[in-house]
Residue frames as qw, qx, qy, qz and C-alpha x, y, z in Angstrom:
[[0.202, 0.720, 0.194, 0.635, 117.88, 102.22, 94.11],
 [0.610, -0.758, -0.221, -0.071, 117.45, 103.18, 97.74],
 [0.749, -0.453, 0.173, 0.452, 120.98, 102.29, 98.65],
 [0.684, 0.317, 0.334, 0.567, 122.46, 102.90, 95.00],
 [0.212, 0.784, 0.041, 0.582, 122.20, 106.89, 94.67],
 [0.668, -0.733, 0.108, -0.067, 123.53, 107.26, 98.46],
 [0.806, -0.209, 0.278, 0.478, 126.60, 105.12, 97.83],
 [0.622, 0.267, 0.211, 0.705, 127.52, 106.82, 94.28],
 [0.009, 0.960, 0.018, 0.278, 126.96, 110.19, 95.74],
 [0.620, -0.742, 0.236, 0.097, 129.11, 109.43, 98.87],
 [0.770, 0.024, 0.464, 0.436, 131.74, 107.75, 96.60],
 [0.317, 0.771, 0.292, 0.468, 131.48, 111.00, 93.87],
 [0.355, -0.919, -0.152, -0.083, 132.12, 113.19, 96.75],
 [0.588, 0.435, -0.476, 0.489, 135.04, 111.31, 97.70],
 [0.509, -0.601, 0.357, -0.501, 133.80, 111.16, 101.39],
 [0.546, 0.043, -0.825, 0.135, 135.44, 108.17, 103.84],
 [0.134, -0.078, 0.799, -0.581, 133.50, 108.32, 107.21],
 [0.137, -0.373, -0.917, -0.016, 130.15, 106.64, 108.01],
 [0.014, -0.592, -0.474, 0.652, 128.81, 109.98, 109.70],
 [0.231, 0.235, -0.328, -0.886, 129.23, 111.76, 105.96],
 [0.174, -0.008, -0.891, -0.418, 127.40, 108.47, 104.57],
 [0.056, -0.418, -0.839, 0.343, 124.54, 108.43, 106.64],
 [0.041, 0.437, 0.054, -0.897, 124.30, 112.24, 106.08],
 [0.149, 0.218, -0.482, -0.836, 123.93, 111.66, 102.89],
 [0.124, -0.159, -0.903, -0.381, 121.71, 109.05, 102.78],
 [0.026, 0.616, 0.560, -0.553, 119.12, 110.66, 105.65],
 [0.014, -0.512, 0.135, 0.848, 119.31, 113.62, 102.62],
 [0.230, 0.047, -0.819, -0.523, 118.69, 111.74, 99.53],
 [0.093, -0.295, -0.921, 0.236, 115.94, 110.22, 101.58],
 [0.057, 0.694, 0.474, -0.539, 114.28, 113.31, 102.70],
 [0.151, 0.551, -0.169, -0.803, 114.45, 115.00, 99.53],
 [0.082, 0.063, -0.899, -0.426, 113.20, 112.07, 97.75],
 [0.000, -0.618, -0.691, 0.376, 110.23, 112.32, 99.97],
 [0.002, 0.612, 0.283, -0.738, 109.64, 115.51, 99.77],
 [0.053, 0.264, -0.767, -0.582, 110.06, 115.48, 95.83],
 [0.159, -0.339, -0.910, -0.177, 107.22, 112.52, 95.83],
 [0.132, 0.618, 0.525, -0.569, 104.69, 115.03, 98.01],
 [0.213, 0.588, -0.164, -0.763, 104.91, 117.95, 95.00],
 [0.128, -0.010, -0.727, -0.674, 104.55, 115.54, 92.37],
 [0.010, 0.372, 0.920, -0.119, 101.78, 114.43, 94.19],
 [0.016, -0.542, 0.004, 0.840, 100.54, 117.95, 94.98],
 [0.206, 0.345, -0.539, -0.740, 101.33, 118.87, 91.08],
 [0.015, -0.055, -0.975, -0.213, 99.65, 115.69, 90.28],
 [0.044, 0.469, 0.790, -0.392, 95.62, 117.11, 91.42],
 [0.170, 0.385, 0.470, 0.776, 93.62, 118.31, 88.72],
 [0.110, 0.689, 0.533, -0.479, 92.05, 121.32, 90.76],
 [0.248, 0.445, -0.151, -0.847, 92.00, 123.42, 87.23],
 [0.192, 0.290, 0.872, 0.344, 90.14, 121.07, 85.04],
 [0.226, 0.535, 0.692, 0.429, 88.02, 122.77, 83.07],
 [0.280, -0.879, -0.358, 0.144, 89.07, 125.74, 84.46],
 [0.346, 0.608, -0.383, 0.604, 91.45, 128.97, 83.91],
 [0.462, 0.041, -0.481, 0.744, 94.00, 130.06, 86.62],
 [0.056, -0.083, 0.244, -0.965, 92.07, 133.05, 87.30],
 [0.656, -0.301, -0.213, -0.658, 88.38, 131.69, 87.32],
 [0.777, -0.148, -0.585, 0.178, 89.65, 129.01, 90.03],
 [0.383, -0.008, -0.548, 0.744, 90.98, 131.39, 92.19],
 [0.377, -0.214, 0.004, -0.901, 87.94, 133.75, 91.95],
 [0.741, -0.246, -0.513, -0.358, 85.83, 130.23, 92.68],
 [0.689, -0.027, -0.666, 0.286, 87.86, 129.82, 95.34],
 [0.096, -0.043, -0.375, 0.921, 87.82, 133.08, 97.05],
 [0.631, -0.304, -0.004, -0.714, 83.60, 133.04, 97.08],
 [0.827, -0.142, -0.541, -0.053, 83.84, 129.63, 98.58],
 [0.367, 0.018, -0.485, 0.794, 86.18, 131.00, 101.15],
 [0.071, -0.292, 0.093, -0.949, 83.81, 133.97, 101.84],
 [0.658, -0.233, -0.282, -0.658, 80.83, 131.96, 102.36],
 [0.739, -0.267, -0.577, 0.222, 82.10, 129.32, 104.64]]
């Protein structure tokens, strides 16, 4: 998979030098990262059992007091 969405972008593109191919793949890479942080991120239940707006108010006396 690593290799496979690199190649059929570069090959979709219709690019022929190694410097585009790398490009891409250094891209795909880093936006595949970066992709895996936010799900992670997205992925931490800090509202459980909690609205939007009573989490942020919990958060902003927790702020005040430290």
């Amino acid at each position: 998979m690593g290799i496979a969405v690199p190649l059929t972008i570069f090959f979709l593109l219709d690019l022929s030098t190694f410097p585009q191919f790398f490009t891409v793949a250094a891209t795909t890479f880093l936006s595949w990262g970066v992709a895996d942080l936010l799900a992670t991120i997205i992925e931490k239940p800090r509202l459980k059992d909690r609205s939007p707006a009573a989490a942020i108010r919990e958060d902003w006396e927790r702020r005040t007091t430290e």
